[in-house]
C-alpha positions in Angstrom: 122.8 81.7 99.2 119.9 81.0 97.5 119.2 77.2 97.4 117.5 77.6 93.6 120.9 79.4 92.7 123.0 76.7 93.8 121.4 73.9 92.5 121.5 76.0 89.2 125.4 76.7 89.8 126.1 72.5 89.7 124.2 71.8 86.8 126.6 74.2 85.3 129.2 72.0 83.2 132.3 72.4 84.3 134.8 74.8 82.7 137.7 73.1 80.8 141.3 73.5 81.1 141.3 74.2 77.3 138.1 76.7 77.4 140.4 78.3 80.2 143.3 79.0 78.0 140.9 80.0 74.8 139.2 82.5 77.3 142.6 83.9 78.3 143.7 84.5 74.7 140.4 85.7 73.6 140.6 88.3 76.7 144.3 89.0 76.6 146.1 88.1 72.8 147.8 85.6 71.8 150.9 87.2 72.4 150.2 87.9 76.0 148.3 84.7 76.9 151.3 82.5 78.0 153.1 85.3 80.1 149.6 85.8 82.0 149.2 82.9 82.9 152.8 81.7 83.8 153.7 85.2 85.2 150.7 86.7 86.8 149.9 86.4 90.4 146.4 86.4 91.5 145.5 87.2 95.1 142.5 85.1 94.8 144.1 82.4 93.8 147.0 82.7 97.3 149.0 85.1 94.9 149.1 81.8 92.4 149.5 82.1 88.7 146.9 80.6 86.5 149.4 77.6 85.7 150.3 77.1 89.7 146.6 77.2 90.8 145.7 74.4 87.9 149.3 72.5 89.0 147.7 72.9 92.6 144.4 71.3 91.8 142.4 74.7 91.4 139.3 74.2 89.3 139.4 76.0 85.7 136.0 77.6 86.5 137.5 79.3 89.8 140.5 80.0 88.7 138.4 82.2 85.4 136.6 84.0 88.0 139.4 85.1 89.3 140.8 86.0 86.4 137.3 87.7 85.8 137.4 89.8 89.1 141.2 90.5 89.4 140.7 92.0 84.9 137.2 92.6 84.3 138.2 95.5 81.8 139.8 92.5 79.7 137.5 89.3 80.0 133.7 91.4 80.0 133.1 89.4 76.7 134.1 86.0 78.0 132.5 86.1 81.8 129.9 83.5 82.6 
């Protein structure tokens, strides 16, 4: 990987646990929000749901991309 890119990819701030959950809902309704991500297993994520992987100390900015990759249709407005 490019060593510009990654230095880029740090100064990043980090994703929130409550940006996470706004980008779910904006991506997926509030009335499906909550079943995603109690219900949904991602293979990304060890076939975790979005609450497991944040219970299992998964960051909220990988645990998006893999919400990104495993729904693009649903979260192209929200991506990165």
């Amino acid at each position: 990987m490019n060593n510009n890119l990654v230095h880029k990819q740090k100064l990043l701030p980090a994703l929130r646990i409550s940006d996470l959950r706004e980008r779910i809902t904006l991506s997926f309704g509030d009335a499906w929000a909550a079943s995603f991500s109690s219900d949904i297993a991602l293979s990304e994520l060890g076939s975790k749901s979005v609450n497991e992987a944040l219970a299992a100390g998964f960051e909220p900015d990988v645990i998006w991309k893999a919400v990104c990759k495993a729904h693009p249709t649903e979260t192209e407005k929200y991506k990165y």
